[in-house]
N, C-alpha and C positions, 0 to 999 in steps of 0.2 A: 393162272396167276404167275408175275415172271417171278424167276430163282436168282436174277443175277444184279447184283444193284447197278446203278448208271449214275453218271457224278451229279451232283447240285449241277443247276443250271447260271448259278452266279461265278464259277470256279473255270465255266463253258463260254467259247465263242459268243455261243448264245445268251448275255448275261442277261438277269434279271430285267424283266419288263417294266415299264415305266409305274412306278407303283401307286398306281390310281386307289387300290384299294388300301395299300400302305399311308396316302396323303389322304383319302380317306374317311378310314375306317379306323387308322391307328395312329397317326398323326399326319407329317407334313410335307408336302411335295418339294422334293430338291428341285435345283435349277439347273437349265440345259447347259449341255457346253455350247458354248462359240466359236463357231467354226471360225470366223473372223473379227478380231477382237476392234474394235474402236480403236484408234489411235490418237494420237495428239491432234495431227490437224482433223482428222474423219472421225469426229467420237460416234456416229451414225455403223452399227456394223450393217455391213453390205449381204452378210448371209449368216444365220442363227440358227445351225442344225437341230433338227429334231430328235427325240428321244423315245425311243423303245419304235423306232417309225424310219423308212429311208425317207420320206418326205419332210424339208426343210420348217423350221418354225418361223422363219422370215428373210426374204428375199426384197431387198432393196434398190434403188437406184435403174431401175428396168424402164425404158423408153419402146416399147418394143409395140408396132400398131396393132389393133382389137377392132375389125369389122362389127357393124350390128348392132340389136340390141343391146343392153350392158349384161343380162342372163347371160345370152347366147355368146357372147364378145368374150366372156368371163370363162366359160366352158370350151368352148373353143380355142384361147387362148391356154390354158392346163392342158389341155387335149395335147397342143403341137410340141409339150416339151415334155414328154415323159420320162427323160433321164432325168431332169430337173425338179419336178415333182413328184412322179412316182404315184400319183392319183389316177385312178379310175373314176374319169367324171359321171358315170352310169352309178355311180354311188353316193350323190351329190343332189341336196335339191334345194333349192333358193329358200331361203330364213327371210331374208328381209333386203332390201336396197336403199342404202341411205344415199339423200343424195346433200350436197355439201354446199353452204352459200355461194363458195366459188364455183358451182358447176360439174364439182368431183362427185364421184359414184362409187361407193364401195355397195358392193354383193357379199353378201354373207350367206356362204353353202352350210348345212348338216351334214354330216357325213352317216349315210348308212349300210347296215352290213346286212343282206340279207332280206330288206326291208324292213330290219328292225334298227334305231336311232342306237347310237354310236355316244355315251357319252362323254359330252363337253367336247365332242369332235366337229369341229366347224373351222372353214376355211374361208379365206376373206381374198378378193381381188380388189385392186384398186384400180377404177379408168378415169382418166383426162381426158379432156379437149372431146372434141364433137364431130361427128359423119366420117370422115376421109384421116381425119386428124387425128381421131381417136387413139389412145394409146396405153398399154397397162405401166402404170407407174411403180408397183410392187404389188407383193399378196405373201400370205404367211396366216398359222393360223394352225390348229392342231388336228392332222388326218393320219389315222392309222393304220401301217401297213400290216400284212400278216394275219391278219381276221381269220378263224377257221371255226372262230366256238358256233355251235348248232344257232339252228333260229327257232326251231319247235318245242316247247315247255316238255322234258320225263313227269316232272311230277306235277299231281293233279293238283286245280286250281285254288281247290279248299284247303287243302293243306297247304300251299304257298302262303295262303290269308293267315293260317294259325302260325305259321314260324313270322310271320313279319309282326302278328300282335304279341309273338313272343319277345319281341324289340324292347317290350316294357315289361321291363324286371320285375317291380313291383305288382305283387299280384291284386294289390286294390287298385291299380294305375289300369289294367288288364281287362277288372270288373268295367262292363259298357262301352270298353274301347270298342273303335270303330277304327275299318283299314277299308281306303277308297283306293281301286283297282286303277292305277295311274296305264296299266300297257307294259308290254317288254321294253326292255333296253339291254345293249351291249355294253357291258361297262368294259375300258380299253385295257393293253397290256399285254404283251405276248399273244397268245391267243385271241383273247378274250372272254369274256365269260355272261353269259343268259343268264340276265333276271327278269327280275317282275316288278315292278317298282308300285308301294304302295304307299300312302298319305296315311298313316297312322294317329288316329288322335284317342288320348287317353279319355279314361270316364271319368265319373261326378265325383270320386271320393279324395280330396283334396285338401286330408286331414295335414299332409306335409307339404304339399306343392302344391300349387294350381294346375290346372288340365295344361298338356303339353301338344304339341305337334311333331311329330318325327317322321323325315323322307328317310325309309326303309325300302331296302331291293335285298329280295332272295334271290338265291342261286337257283334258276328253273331247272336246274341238271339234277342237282343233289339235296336243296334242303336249306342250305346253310345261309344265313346271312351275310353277305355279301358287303354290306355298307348299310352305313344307320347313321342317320345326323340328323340333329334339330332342325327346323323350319329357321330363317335367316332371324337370328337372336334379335332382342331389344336394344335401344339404343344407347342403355342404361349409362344416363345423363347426369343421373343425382350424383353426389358428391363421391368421390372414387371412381377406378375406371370399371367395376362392376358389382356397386355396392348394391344396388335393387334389382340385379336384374333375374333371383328369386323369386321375385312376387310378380315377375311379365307372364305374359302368353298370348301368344297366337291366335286371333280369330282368323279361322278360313274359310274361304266359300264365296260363292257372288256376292255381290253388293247389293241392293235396289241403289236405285240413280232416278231425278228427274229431270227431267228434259224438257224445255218449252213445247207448249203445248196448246189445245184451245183453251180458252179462258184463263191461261198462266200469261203473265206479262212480266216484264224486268219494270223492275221499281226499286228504289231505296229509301233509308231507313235510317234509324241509327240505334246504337247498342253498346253496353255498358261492356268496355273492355274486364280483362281481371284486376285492373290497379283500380275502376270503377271511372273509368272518364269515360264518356258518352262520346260515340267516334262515329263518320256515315259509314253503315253497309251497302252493298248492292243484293238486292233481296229480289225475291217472286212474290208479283201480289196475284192471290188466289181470286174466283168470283166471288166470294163473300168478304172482302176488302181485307182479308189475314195476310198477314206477312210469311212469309219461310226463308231459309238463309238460303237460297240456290240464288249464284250469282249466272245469270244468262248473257251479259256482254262479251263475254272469251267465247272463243271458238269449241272450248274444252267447257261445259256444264260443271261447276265449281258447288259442290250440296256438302251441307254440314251437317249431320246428327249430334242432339244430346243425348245420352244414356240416361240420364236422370238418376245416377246413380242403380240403374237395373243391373244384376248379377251376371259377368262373364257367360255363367252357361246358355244365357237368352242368345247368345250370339254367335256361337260353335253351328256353325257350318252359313254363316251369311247374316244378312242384317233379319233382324225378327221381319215379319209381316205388318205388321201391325204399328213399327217403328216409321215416324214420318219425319220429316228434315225439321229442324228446330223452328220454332213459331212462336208468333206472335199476333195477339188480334188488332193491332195497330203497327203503325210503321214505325213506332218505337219499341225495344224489344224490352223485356222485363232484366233485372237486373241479375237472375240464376244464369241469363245465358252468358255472362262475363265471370260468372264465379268458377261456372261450369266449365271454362275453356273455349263456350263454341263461338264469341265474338273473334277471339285472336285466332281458334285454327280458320277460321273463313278468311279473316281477311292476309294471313299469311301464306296461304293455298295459293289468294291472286299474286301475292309478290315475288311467290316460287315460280308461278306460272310467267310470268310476266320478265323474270330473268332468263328464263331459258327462252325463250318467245325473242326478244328484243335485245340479248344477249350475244345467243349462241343460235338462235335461228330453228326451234325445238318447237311443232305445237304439241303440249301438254305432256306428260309422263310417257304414252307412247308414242308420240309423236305423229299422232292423226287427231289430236284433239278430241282421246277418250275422256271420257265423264270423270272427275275427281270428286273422290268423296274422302271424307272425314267423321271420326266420332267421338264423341268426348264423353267423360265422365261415367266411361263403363268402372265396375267394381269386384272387388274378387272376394267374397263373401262377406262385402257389406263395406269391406275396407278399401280405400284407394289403389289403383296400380301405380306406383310410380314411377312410371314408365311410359317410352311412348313406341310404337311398333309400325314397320308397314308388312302387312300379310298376302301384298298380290293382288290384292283389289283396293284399299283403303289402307288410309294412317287409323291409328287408334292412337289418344293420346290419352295416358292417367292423370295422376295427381288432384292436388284439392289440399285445402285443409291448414291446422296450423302452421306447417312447416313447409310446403311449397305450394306451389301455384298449380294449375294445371299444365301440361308440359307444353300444351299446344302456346303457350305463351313465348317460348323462346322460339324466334326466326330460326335459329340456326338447326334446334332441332325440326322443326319443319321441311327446313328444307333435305337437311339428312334425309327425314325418312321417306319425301317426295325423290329422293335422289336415287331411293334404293329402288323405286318404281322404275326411273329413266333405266339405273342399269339391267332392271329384269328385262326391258327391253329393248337392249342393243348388246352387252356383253355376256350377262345370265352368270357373274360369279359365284358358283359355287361358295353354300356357305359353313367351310370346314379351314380349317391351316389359315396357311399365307393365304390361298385363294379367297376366304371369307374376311382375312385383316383386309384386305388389298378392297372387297367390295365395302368396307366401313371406311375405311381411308379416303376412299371416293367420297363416300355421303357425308363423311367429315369435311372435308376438301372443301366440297360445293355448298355445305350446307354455312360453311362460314364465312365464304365468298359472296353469298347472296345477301349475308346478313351484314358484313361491311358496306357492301355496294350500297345494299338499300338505305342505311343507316349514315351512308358517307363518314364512315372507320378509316382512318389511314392506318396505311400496313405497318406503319414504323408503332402506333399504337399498340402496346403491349395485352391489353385485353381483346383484340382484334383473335387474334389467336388461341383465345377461350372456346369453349363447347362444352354447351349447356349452362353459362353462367347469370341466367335471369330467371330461373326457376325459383329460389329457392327465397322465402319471407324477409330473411334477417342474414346476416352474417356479409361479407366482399364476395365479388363476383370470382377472385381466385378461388376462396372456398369451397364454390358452390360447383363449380366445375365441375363436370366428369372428366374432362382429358383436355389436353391444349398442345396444341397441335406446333406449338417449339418445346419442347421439352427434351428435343434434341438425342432423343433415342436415337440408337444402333443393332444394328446386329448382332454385330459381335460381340457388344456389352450388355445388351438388355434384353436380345432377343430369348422369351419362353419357350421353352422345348415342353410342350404338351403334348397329351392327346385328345382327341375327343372329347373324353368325359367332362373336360375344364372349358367351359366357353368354346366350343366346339372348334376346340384344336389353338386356341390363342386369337379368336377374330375380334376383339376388341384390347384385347392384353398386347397383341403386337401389334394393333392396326396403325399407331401413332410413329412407327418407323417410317411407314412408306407416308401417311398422310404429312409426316414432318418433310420428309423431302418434296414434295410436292408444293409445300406450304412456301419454302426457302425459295422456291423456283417463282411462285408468284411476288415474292418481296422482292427478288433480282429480273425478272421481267416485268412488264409493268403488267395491271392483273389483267386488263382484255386479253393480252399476248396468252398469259399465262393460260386464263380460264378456256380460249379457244384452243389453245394446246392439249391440256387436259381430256376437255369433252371430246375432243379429236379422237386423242387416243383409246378413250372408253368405245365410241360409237364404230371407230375404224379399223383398230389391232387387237382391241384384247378377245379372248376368248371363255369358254367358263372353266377351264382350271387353267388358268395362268397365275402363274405366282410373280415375287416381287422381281424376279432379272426377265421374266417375261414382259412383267409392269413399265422394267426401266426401258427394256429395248424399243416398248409401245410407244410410249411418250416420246422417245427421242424417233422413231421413225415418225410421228406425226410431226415433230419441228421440220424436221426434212420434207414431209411436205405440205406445211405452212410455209414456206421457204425460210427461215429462220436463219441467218448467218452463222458459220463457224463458229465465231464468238461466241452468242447468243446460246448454239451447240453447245458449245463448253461449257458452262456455265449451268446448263441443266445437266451436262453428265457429272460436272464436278456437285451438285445438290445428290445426287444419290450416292457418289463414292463416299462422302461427308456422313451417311446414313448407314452406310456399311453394305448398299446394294448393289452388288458387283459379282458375277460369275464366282462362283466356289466358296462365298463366304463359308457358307456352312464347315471348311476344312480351317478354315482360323478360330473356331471355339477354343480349341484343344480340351481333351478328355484323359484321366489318369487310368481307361481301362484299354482294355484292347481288343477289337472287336474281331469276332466269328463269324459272324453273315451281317452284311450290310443291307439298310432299303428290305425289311421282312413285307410282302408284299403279301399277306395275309390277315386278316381282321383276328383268327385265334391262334396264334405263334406259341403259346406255354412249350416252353421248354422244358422237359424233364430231362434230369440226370443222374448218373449213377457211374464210379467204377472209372472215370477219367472218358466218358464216350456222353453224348449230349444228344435227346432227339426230338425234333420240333417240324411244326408243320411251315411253308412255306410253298408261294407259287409256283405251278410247273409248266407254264407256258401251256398249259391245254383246258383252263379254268377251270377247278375245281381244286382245292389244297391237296398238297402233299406231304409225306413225310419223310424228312431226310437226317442221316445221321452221323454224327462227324466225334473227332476228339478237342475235350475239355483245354488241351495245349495248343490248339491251332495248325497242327501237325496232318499233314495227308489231304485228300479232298473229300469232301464231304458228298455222302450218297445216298442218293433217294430208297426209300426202304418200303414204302408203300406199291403195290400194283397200282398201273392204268389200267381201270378199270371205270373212270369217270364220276365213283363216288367221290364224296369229302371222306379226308383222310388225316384228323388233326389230334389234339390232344392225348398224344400219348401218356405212356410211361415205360421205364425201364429200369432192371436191376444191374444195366452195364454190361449183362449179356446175351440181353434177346427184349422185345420191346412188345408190346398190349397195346391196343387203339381201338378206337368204335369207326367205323364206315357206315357212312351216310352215303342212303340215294338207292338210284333201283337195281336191283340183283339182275343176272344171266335172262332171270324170264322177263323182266321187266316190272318186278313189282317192289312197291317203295316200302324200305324200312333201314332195318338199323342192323351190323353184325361184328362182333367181336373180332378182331383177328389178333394175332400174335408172330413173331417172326426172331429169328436171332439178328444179332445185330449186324453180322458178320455174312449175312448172304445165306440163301439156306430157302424153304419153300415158305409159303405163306399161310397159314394153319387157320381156317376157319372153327370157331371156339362154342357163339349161340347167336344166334340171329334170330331176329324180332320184327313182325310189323305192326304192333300195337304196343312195343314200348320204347323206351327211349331209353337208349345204356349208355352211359358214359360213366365216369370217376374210376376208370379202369387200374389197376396198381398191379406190379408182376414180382416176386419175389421167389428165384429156385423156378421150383416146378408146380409153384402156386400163381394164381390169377383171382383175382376178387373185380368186382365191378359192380355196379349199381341198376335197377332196371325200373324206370318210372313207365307207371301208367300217366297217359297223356287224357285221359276222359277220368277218372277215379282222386290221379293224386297221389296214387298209393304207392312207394318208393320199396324194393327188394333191396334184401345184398345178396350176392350170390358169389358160388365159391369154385375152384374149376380145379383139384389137386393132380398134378401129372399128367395134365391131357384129359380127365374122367370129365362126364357131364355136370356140367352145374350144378350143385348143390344149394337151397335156398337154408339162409343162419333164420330161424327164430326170432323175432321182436316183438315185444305187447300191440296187440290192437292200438291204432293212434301214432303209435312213435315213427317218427320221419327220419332217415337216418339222411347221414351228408359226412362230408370231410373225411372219404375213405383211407385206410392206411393199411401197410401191410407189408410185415418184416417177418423173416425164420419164423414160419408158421402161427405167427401171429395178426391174427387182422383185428383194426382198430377201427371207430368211428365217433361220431358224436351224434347224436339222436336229438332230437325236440317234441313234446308235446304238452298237453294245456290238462291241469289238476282245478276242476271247478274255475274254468274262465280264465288261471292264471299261469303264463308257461314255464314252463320246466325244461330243460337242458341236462344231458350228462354226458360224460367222456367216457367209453366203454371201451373193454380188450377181451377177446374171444378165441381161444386156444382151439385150431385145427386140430390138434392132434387128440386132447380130449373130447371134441367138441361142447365144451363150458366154457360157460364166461367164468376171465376171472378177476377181474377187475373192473369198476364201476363207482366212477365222480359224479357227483350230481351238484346243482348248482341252482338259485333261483333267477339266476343272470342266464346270461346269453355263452355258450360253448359253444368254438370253430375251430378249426384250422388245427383238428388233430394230429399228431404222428409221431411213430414211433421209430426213436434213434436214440444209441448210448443206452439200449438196453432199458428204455422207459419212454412213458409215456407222456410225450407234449402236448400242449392245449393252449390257448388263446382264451380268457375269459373276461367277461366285462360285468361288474354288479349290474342288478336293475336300480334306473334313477336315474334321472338329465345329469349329460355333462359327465357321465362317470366315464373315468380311464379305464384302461385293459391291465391282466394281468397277462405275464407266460407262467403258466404254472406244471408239474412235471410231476407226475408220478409213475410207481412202481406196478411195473406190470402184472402182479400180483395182488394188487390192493389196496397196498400197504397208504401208509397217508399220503396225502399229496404237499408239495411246499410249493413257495414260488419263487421262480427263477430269478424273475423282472417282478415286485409286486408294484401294485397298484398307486402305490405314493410313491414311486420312486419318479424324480424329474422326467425321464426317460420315459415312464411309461407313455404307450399309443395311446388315443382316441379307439382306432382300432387298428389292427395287423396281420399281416398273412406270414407265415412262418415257413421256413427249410432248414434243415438240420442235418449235419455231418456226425458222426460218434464221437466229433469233441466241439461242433460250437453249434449254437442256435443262429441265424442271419431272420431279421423279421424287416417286411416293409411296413414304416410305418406312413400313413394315411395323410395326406397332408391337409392343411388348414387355411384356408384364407386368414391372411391375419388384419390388423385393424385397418393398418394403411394401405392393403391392400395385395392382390397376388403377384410374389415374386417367386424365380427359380427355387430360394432357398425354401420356400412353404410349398414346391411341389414334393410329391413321396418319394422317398430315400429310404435308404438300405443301410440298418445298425448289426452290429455280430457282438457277441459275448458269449462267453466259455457254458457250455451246455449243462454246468455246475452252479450256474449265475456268476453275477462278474458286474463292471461297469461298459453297458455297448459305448462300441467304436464306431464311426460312421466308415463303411464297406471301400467309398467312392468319394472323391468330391466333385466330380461331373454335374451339372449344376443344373440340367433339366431332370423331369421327371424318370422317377426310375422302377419300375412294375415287373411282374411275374419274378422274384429270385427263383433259383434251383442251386441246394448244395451240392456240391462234390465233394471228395476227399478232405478232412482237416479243414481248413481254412478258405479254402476254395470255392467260390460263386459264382455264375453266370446269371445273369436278369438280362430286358428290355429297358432298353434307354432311350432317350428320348430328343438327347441334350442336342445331336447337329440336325435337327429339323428334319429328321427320317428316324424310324426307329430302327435299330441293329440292336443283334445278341451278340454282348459282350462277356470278358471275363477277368476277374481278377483274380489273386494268389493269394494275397492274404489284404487286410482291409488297411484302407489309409490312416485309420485314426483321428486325427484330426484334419477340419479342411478350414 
């Protein structure tokens, strides 16, 4: 184990790596710099350096000949310029070759390391002209240099399976989950780092949500999760930009499809739309003269399902068996199939089809005229989805009922969620941050595009620019709206600083930034110009984590080569400066804290603190977290305090003069589990404490010459505290049969916790404190509500409590470590009080984050979670910050003093303030 610390790697030459797992796991990918910026007359920049990579993210303007095949022409040509790209084409293997009405051939490489896929690492060439002529026009595209993480899993394959089903918190979400073994992957960034990528889908019990889908990768080296994000979200239409999109989910898995066949023939028909007018389909008539909605005159097999109202679960992992394409025993259809959605999603299947077809030169979703399929009128325990989804094989559309339609009835959402098929494949945006606005933006884009065209909508039309606004029974189509795409957002003024947990990272909350610029650019070109533009750029430049200056530079290197005049240029650069998409927006927010580490490039960052010194985990360019430790002032460089030794090394804690952690991953001999370590903060050896490979320890707290920590059985359930005084072995505290303890604390020989367990069916909760030195408890709150987020500061004992009952508020309530009664700090009816809250505490203020709320009209910065302080005597809280994005993990320091995880410039950093703003 090394003795000597070595600086943060962001304070280093070497700064932090491009923060994949930071954009994410934690929230949102920044943007590159520009090596060469656009100018007045060239707003085209000519070269778009790369980040965390010496290989360029786009190289423009290049006439330079390409012998060959377009593969071979493509590799070859990377090959001859290795100052220039800095690729090893032996790492590279053909995705796809689009080829373009005019003749143009983009090749789309993967990049692998290893043999294992590299993600969202893909590089693009551009060729022209033909034989002798041939020539690469540009190429750009994300390849990473510096590769060294392993390509062989340490930890065995079952246990990979249980940390990715550990993805889902909920332990009735857990019950029946299923995790399908997607293969390794490298996910980029310094190093990089080995996982295992699994398709997680939660089980049947959906007392509070319906079944969910989540792309989960663990760490193959140590254990840890690595990245975790929803399946690409709904396209929640209904009224708000994400007022239903609760009640959506994910069916995945193949489809069945039919395909012409013996005794199948194209025929048509006709069928009651959902307004009830009798419209002709194009149907399959079967040998026994039935009708079914498979239209066979497209190149692309066009099949509708009804759901008939059957329950979501029939449909978790593919279409049932037994599920056949909507029907009729005549060539007229009965009038459920209009009620149900599946008249309007069949015949706006052919119009999406049919626009990209005769449009843009696209056969069908992937562009070989695979089979499109649709279903309608699935239900989520009996009740409508209101919603409508594409899952990778198929749309699913909800709705019904008094209050809306089925959603398959609006073009525009149709064509959305058709559009999110085109980009699975050709650009595959990731669906988290900017990278997941930026793929809704698209489907918004196109999907409104399709529905003017079709509709002959002029642009100057004000409802043209509507999405989702014919769903809905009753009410103006502004109302019905889910988003409209002039509503003339920005960056700098409107952009959501989330993470994850909130519409996975902002992709429908911020996706009307970029899809407004886009939209401004089809009003000021005319839409062919526009719309060929666009799809240009989706099929030609982007890649799957490009965010929005990635977006901009794409679109405009596809005007460059549609030939597009200077003018013309302008005009689309000046629609995204108008948007606030410009190189470094993120540094125009402005923030009233001052940040300590920028871009946390780690999914578990809790910063603990103590004593003016701060210690949190963070990447170390070798994949797997580390931990580094710096001062609360910003003062000196911040130094890693963990060994490489290839475990995870995260959630500390510290009493400001030496620090406690668990390490995950496999030991000297090679065998996986968990181990305690401890270190001074100041340099000094690395102290192994208790190590485990059948339980799981973490909640670790250090106080003097004491250590407590927590040790869960992973097959039982069954939860220890354990105690470590001066160095001596572990000591296990006493608890009743049943009581689960949590929320460790631990001050001058005093350790704290709060417990849970169930008296006849119903649970019980208490706040407990238990004297090392006598070893007795000696105090003990009980409660018939919910107890968390204990601790003890100011010489007593803090707590978090919430009555039992819907809708009830939290209290902070405080008692004496002795007993004595408890009051409350914050009670329960005070304006102030949280929903819920996580608590840190100095010896004179309390700082709690409180939880934030969707409000009616919907999520803004101000209802993401934010940080109040008030005197540890009670008082009226102050708000901490007024930094306007989300604000998670606080840690108090001294007095007045706090550091948290912000959110607010589209990266997260650990910041810090001195005393709180008060008002904002």
């Amino acid at each position: 184990m090394e003795d000597t610390p070595v600086p943060h790697p962001s304070r280093t030459p070497k700064a932090l790596g491009l923060a994949v797992t930071a954009a994410l796991s934690l929230t949102l990918a920044a943007p590159p710099a520009l090596a060469a910026q656009a100018s007045d007359t060239d707003p085209v920049p000519a070269l778009v350096a790369g980040r965390d990579t010496a290989t360029p993210r786009l190289v423009t303007g290049l006439a330079e000949r390409a012998e060959g095949a377009p593969v071979a022409a493509a590799l070859a040509h990377l090959a001859a310029h290795p100052e220039r790209y800095r690729i090893d084409p032996g790492q590279l293997t053909e995705v796809a070759t689009e080829r373009a009405a005019d003749g143009r051939r983009t090749v789309r490489f993967q990049q692998y390391h290893g043999g294992v896929p590299v993600l969202g690492a893909q590089y693009l060439v551009h060729l022209v002209g033909d034989g002798a002529d041939q020539r690469v026009e540009s190429a750009g595209g994300k390849y990473f240099t510096g590769l060294t993480a392993p390509t062989t899993a340490a930890v065995p394959e079952a246990m990979l399976r249980g940390f990715a089903l550990g993805a889902l918190t909920d332990p009735r979400a857990r019950s029946g989950a299923t995790a399908e073994d997607r293969g390794p992957v490298v996910l980029p960034g310094g190093a990089g780092r080995l996982t295992r990528h699994f398709t997680v889908r939660s089980g049947a019990d959906r007392s509070d949500a319906p079944p969910t889908t989540r792309e989960v990768y663990v760490d193959a080296t140590v254990g840890d999760i690595a990245l975790a994000h929803d399946t690409r979200a709904p396209s929640s239409a209904g009224p708000g930009p994400a007022a239903t999109a609760a009640t959506a989910t994910a069916v995945s898995g193949p489809a069945a499809t039919v395909a012409a066949g013996p005794g199948l023939e194209p025929a048509t028909g006709t069928a009651p739309d959902a307004h009830g007018r009798r419209v002709p389909v194009n149907t399959a008539r079967l040998p026994d003269g039935s009708h079914q909605l498979v239209d066979l005159t497209r190149r692309a097999t066009i099949t509708t399902y009804d759901a008939a109202g059957r329950d979501l679960l029939d449909f978790i992992g593919g279409l049932p068996a037994d599920l056949r394409p909507a029907t009729s025993p005549t060539a007229d259809f009965p009038a459920a199939t209009g009620t149900d959605g599946a008249t309007d999603a069949h015949l706006n299947a052919g119009i999406v089809y049919d626009f990209y077809r005769d449009r843009l030169g696209r056969e069908g979703l992937d562009g070989k005229g695979a089979p499109i399929v649709s279903l309608v009128a699935m239900t989520n325990d009996g009740a409508p989805i209101m919603n409508a989804t594409w899952d990778g094989t198929m749309m699913s559309y909800g709705g019904g009922g008094p209050t809306y339609h089925s959603f398959a009835v609006a073009l525009d959402i149709a064509g959305h969620e058709m559009t999110h098929g085109v980009i699975e494949h050709t650009a595959g945006l990731v669906n988290a941050g900017q990278t997941g606005a930026m793929n809704e933006a698209l489907a918004d884009y196109f999907g409104n595009a399709i529905e003017v065209t079709a509709r002959g909508v002029a642009m100057t039309d004000p409802k043209a620019a509507l999405f989702g606004e014919s769903v809905c029974r009753t009410g103006t189509p502004e109302s019905c709206a889910g988003r409209r795409l002039d509503d003339r957002r920005t960056t700098v003024r409107d952009y959501l600083g989330t993470d994850l947990g909130l519409d996975a990272g902002g992709v429908h909350l911020n996706s009307t930034i970029f899809s407004g610029a886009l939209w401004d650019i089809r009003r000021t070109l005319d839409p062919l110009t526009a719309d060929r533009l666009v799809y240009r750029a989706l099929t030609e430049y982007l890649t799957p984590l490009d965010d929005f200056v990635d977006g901009r530079n794409a679109v405009l290197a596809a005007g460059r080569a549609l030939n597009l005049d200077r003018a013309r240029l302008r005009s689309v650069a000046a629609a995204f400066d108008a948007h606030g998409i410009r190189a470094g927006w993120e540094s125009e927010l402005g923030v009233d804290s001052r940040a300590l580490v920028r871009a946390i490039s780690t999914s578990t960052p809790a910063p603990a603190v103590a004593g003016g010194r701060w210690v949190m985990g963070d990447s170390t360019g070798t994949g797997a977290p580390a931990l580094y430790t710096g001062s609360t002032t910003g003062t000196g460089t911040p130094v890693r305090l963990s060994p490489e030794d290839g475990r995870r090394h995260s959630r500390a804690a510290t009493d400001g003069k030496a620090a406690v952690w668990p390490a995950v991953g496999p030991d000297s001999e090679g065998r996986f589990g968990t181990e305690v370590l401890t270190r001074p903060l100041d340099g000094g050896p690395v102290r192994g404490l208790f190590a485990s490979r059948t339980e799981q320890l973490g909640e670790v707290r250090i106080s003097g010459g004491d250590i407590a920590f927590l040790a869960e059985d992973q097959e039982t359930g069954r939860t220890r505290i354990l105690v470590s005084r001066d160095g001596a072995a572990p000591v296990e505290l006493p608890l009743p049969e049943g009581h689960r303890p949590s929320d460790l604390t631990l001050r001058d020989g005093l350790v704290g916790w709060s417990e849970r367990w169930t008296v006849d069916g119903q649970p019980r909760s208490a706040a407990a404190v238990h004297s090392l030195t006598t070893g007795r408890a000696t105090a003990r709150y009980e409660s018939s509500g919910t107890i968390n987020s204990t601790l003890l500061a100011g010489g007593r004992l803090l707590w978090v409590e919430t009555p039992a009952g819907p809708a009830a508020r939290s209290a902070i309530r405080s008692g004496a470590t002795d007993g004595s009664a408890a009051v409350d700090v914050l009670p329960t009816d005070s304006p102030y009080a949280p929903a819920t809250a996580t608590l840190t505490a100095s010896d004179r203020t309390i700082t709690f984050q409180a939880s934030g709320s969707e409000p009616a009209g919907g999520w803004t910065n101000a209802a993401l979670p934010k940080l109040w302080q008030l005197p540890i005597t009670g008082g009226t809280p102050v708000r901490v910050s007024c930094n306007r994005g989300g604000q998670v993990e606080p840690a108090a320091d001294r007095d007045s003093r706090v550091l948290w995880l912000d959110a607010t410039t589209g990266h997260t950093d650990l910041v810090v303030r001195e005393r709180p703003a008060t008002s904002c």
